[in-house]
Every structure is written in structure tokens, then in C-alpha cells.
C-alpha positions as CSV (number, residue, x, y, z in Angstrom):
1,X,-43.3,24.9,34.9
2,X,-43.9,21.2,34.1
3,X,-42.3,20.6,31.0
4,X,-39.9,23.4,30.6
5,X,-37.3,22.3,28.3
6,X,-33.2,23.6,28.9
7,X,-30.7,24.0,26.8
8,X,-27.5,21.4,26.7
9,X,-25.4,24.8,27.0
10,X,-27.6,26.6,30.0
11,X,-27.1,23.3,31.7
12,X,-24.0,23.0,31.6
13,X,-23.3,26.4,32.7
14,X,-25.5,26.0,35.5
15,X,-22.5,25.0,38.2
16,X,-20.2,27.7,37.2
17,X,-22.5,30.1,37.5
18,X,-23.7,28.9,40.9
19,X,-19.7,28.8,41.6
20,X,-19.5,32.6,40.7
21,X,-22.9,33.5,42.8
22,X,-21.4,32.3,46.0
23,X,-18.0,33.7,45.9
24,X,-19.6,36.8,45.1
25,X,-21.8,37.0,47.7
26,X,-20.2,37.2,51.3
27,X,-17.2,34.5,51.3
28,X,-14.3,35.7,53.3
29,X,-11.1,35.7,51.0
30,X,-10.0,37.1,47.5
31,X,-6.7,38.5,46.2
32,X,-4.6,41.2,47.1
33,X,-4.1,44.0,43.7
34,X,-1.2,45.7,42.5
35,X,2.1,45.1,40.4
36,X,3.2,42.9,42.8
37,X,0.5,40.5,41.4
38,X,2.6,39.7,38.4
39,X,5.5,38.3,40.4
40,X,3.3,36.4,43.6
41,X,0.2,34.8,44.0
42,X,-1.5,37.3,46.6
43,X,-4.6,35.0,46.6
44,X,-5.4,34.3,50.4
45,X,-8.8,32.8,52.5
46,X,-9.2,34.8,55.4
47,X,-8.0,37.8,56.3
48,X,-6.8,38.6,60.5
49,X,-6.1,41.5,62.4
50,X,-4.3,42.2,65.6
51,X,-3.1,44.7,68.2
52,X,-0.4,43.3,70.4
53,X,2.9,45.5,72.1
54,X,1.8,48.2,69.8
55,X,1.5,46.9,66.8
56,X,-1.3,46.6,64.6
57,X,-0.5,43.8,62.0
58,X,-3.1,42.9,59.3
59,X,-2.5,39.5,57.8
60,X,-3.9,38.0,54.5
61,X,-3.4,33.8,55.0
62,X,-4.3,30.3,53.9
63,X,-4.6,26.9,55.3
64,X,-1.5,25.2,55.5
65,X,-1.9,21.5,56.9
66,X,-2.1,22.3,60.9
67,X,-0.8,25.9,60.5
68,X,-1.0,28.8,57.9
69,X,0.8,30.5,55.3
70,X,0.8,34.4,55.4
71,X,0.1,35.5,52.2
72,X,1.0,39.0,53.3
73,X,0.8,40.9,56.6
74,X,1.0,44.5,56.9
75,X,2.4,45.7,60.3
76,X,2.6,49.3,61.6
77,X,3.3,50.6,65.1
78,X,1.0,52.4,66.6
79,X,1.8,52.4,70.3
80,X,2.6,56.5,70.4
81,X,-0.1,56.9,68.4
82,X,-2.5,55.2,71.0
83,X,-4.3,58.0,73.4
84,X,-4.7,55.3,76.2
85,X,-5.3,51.9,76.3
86,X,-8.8,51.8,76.0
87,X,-8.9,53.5,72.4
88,X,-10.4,51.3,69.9
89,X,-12.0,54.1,67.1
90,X,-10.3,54.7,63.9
91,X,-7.0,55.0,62.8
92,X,-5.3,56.5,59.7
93,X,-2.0,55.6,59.9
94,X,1.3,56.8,57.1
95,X,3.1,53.5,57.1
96,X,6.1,55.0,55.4
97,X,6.5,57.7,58.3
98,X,10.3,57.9,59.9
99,X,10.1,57.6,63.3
100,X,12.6,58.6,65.7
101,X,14.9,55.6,65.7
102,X,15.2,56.2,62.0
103,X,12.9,53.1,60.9
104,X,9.7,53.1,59.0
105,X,6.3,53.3,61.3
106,X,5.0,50.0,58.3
107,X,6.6,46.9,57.1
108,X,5.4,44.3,54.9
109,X,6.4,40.4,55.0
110,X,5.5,37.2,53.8
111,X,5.5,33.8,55.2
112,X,5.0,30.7,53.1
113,X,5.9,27.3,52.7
114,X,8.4,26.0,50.6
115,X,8.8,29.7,49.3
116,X,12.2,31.9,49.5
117,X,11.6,34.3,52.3
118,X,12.6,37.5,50.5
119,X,12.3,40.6,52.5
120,X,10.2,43.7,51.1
121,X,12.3,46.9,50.4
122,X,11.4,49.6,52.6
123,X,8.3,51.8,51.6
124,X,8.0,55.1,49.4
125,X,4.1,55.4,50.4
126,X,1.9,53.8,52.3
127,X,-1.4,54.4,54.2
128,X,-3.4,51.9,56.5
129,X,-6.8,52.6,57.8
130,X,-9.0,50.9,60.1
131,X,-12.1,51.8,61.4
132,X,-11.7,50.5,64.8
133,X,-9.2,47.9,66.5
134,X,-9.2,44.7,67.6
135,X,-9.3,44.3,71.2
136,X,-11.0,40.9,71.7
137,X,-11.1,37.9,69.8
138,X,-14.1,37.6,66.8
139,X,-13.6,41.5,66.8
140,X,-14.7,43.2,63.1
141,X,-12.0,45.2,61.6
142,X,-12.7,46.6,58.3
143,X,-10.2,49.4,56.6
144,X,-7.9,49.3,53.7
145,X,-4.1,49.5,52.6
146,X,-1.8,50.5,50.2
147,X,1.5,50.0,49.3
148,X,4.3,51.5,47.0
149,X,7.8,50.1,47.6
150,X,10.9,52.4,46.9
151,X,12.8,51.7,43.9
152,X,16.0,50.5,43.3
153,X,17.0,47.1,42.3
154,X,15.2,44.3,44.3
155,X,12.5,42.4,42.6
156,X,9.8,44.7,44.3
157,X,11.3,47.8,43.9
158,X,9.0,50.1,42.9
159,X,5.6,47.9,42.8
160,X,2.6,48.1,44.5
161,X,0.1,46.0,46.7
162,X,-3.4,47.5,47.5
163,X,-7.0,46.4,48.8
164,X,-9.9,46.7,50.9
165,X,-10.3,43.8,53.9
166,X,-13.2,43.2,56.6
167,X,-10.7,40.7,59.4
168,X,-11.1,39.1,62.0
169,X,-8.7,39.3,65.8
170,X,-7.6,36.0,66.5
């Protein structure tokens, strides 16, 4: 290959397409989908889960200085739901199922700096699936989520946030 001569243009592009390869290939974070999109960045570097008092919580975050912003975290609880404490298989859980203290089973929130904390209105659908839980820490959890807020007249009403995550318990 002595000799080969490259384009000015193919050279150029060379980094950027190295850039694309390896965020395609296997580097943890991304960005959350949905309508929701157009009003918040939902772009996050690693994504967490954890089972603690009975809840499971799945949070999307970034580096912030010493701590971490939570881009979002979706929370259900699944105590009842639970057959004993050893249970760590799948579960398919209806976030926007009433329970019997009249709440929602889900919620949504969102933590970050120097940002308006604006609460989520409650949800019209939702649906969280994991394939197993977290019980120790480095523990795998892959599953997916989806979101549709009820409408009405806060900023979310209505919108939707979706995707796919492979986390990691705390």
C-alpha cells in the first residue's frame, strides 16, 4: 500500500467518522426519545438502576462536578409486587396503575443544576420492563420504558418520553 494517495476530503473526514464508529459501538449513554425532546435536553452518560424500600427507580444522569445531574429517573413501586425477597427475574410493571392509596404505582422526576425543578404531571400510560433486578452493585439491568403524561395544561401535558437502557446498580 506504499504510495497510496488520499483525498484532502477523505482526510478530513477521517476523525468524524472515527467519532461516529465509537459511539456506535458499545459506549454507555445516548438520549432519551419522545415529545418531551423538544422542550428538554434528555441527553444523559450513564444510565443506573436500583431496588431499595420497594422501589425500583431507573435513572438516566451526567457528571456534574463531584455529584450528578438526573437527566431523568423513572421510579415505580414494586414492593407488593415482589413474591419474596429473593426474586430478582423479570418484571413488567403498568406505571400508571392506581394503587390503593389512590397514587400512581410510576413517577417521573428530574434533577439538574441550575434548572427549574418542575414536577411531571401524573401519567395516562406507562409501562416499565426489566429483565431482572438489581440486587448487588455492578448488577446488569436491561428493559425499557415508556411514558405518556395526562393532558391538561402543564408544559408536559400530554408528551411522551421512551427508550431502551442496559444500567448499572450503584
Amino acid at each position: 500500500m506504499e504510495g497510496l494517495q488520499v483525498s484532502a476530503p477523505l482526510r478530513l473526514m477521517a476523525p468524524v467518522l472515527a467519532a461516529l464508529f465509537t459511539t456506535a459501538c458499545g459506549e454507555e449513554g445516548g438520549k432519551l426519545e419522545g415529545s418531551v425532546t423538544e422542550l428538554l435536553d434528555l441527553r444523559y452518560q450513564r444510565t443506573e438502576a436500583a431496588l431499595a424500600e420497594g422501589t425500583l427507580a431507573v435513572s438516566f444522569v451526567n457528571a456534574q462536578g463531584s455529584g450528578q445531574d438526573v437527566v431523568l429517573k423513572v421510579s415505580a413501586r414494586v414492593a407488593d409486587m415482589l413474591p419474596d425477597g429473593e426474586y430478582a427475574g423479570s418484571l413488567d410493571i403498568d406505571l400508571a396503575e392506581a394503587l390503593e392509596d389512590g397514587s400512581q404505582r410510576g413517577s417521573v422526576d428530574r434533577s439538574v443544576l441550575d434548572e427549574p425543578v418542575r414536577p411531571f404531571p401524573p401519567l395516562v400510560r406507562g409501562n416499565l420492563f426489566v429483565k431482572s433486578l438489581p440486587k448487588n452493585t455492578g448488577d446488569r439491568v436491561s428493559g425499557e420504558f415508556n411514558v405518556t403524561f395526562t393532558n391538561g395544561t402543564d408544559v408536559y401535558s400530554g408528551r411522551t418520553i421512551f427508550s431502551r437502557f442496559e444500567a448499572t446498580a450503584p
